[in-house]
matplotlib code that plots the C-alpha trace (Angstrom):
import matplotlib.pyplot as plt

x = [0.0, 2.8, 4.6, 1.7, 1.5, 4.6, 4.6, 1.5, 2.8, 5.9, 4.2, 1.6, 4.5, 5.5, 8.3, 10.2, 11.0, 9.5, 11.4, 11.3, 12.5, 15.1, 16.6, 16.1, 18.2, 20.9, 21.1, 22.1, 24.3, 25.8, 28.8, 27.5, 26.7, 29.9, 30.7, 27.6, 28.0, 30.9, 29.5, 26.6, 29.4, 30.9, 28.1, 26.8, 30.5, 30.1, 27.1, 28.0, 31.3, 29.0, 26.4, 29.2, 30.6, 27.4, 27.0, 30.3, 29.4, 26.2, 28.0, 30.7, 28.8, 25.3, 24.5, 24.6, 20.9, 21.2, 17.6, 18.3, 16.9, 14.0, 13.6, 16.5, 20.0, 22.0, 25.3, 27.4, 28.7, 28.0, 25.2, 22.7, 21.0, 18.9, 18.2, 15.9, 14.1, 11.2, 8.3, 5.0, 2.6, 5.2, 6.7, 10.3, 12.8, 10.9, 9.6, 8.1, 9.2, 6.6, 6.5, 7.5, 10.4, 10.0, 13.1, 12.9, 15.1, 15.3, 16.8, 18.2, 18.5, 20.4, 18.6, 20.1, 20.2, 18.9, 21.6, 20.1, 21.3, 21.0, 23.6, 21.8, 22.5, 24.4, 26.5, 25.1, 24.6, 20.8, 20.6, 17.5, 19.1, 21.3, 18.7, 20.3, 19.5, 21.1, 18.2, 18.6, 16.0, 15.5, 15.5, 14.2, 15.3, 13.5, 14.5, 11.8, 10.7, 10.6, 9.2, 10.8, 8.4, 10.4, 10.0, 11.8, 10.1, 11.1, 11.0, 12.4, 15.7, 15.2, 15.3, 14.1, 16.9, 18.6, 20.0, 22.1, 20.9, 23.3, 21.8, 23.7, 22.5, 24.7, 25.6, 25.4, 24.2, 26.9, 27.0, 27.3, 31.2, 31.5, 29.4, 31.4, 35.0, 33.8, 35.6, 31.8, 31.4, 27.8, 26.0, 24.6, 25.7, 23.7, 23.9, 20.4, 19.5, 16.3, 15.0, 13.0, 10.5, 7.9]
y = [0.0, 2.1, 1.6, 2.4, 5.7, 6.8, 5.9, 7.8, 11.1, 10.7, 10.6, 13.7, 15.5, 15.6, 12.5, 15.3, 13.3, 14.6, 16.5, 12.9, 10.4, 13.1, 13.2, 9.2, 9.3, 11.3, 9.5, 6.4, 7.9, 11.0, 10.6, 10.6, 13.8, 15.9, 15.2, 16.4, 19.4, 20.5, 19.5, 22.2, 25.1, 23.8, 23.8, 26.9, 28.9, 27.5, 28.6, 32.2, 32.1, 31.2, 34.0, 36.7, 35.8, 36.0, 39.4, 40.6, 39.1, 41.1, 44.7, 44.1, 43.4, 44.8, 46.9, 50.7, 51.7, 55.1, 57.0, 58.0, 61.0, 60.8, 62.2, 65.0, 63.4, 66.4, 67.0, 69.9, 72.3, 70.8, 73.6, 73.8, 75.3, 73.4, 73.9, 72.2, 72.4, 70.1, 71.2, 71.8, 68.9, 66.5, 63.4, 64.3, 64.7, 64.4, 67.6, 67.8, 71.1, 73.6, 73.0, 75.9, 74.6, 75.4, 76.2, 75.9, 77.1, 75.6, 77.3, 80.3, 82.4, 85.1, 85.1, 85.6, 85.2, 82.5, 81.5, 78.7, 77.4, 73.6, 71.9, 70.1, 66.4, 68.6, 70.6, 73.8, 75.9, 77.0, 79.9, 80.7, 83.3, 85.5, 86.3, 87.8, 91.7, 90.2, 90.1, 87.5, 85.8, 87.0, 85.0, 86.8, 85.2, 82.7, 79.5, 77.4, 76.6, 79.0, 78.7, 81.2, 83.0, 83.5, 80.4, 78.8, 78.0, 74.6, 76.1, 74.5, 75.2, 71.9, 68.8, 66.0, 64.5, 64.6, 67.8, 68.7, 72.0, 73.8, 75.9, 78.3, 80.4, 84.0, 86.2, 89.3, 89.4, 88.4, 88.1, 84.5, 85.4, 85.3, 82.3, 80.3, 81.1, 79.2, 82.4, 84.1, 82.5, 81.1, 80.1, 76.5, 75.0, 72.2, 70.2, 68.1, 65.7, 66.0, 64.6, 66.2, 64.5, 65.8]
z = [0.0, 1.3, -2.8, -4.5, -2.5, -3.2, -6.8, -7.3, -5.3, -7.8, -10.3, -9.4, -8.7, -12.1, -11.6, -8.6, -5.6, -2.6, 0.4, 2.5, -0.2, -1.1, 2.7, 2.7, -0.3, 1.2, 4.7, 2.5, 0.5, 2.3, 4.8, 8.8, 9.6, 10.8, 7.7, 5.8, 7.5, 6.1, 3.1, 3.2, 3.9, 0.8, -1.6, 0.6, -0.4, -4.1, -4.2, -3.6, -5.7, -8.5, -7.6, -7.1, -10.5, -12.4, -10.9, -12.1, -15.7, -15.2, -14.7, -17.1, -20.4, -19.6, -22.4, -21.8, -22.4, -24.1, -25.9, -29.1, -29.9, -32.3, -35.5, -36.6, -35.9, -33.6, -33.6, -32.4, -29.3, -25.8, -24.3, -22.0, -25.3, -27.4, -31.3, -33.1, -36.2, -38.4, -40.8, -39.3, -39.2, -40.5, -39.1, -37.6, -39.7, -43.0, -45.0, -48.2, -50.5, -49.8, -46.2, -43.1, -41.1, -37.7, -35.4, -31.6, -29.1, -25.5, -22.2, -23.5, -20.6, -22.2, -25.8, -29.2, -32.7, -34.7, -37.9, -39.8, -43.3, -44.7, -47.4, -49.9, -51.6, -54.3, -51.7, -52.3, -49.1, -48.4, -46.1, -44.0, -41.5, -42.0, -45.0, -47.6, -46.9, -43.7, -41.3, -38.0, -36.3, -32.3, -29.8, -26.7, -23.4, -22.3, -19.8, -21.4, -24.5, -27.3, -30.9, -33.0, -34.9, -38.1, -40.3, -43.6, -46.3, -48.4, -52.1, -54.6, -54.3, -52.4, -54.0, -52.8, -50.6, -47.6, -45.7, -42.9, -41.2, -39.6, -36.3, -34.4, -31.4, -31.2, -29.3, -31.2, -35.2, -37.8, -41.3, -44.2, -44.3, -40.8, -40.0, -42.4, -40.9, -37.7, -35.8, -34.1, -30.7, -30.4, -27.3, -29.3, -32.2, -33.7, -36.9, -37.9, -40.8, -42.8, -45.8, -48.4, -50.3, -53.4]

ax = plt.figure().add_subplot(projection="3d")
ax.plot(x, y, z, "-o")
ax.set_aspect("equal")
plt.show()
């Protein structure tokens, strides 16, 4: 009776054996028990060796979880500044010709002047401020969020294709020349990529 018990428990318990048969099984096979002591200390330390070593494996090659950014691809001068830029009511960093491209300016404290121009898939140089009569866009200070209020229009000097704009926020207003020689100090610098489509 006793044997048909047991087989049926072992086999309810998904063929495990259960906590008594496994200590039976260890009384008969395991040293007297000084000996099984020691035993448990050493499985108890390897245990821990193996834990500690899995945790270094853990820090050493977990993956560093950065965000991307989404949409337009920035690159430029480290700043508390932030420059950004996308067409109105479009996905970001996708514009079709025709659109307004918007520019936004985070935590300038001290305001500025907006410089904005774009280089095309050909290489030619599209300039949205300085204009060409010269005219800046301002950027009042502000430690928020700011939408400028001057925007570019995509005519059709662009092409469909992709474009690096190039944002600067300055200090005082300068002129193309002097944008280009890289020698005007700005507050933020930023480069983004867009693509233009028909």
């Amino acid at each position: 009776m006793r044997d048909d018990d047991e087989s049926l428990a072992f086999l309810l318990s998904g063929q495990r054996l259960s906590n008594a048969d496994h200590d039976a099984i260890l009384e008969r096979v395991l040293p007297p028990t000084r000996d099984r002591r020691r035993l448990r200390w050493l499985h108890a330390g390897e245990a821990m060796l193996a834990a500690g070593v899995l945790a270094t494996l853990v820090v050493l090659f977990e993956p560093h979880r950065a965000t991307p950014p989404a949409g337009f691809v920035a690159k430029g001068v480290a700043s508390a500044v932030e420059l950004r830029a996308n067409c109105a009511d479009r996905a970001s960093g996708v514009c079709k010709r025709g659109d307004a491209l918007v520019f936004e300016v985070n935590g300038a404290a001290s305001g500025g002047w907006l410089a904005a121009f774009a280089e095309a898939p050909s290489g030619e140089r599209i300039w949205y401020f300085p204009t060409a009569s010269g005219h800046l866009s301002i950027v009042p200070p502000n430690d928020g969020h700011f939408l400028v209020k001057e925007v570019a229009r995509l005519g059709a000097e662009h092409s469909p294709g992709k474009y690096r704009a190039h944002l600067y926020l300055l200090d005082s207003p300068v002129d193309r020349a002097a944008l280009l020689k890289g020698s005007v100090p700005a507050q933020a610098e930023t480069v983004l990529t867009f693509e233009v489509t028909l």
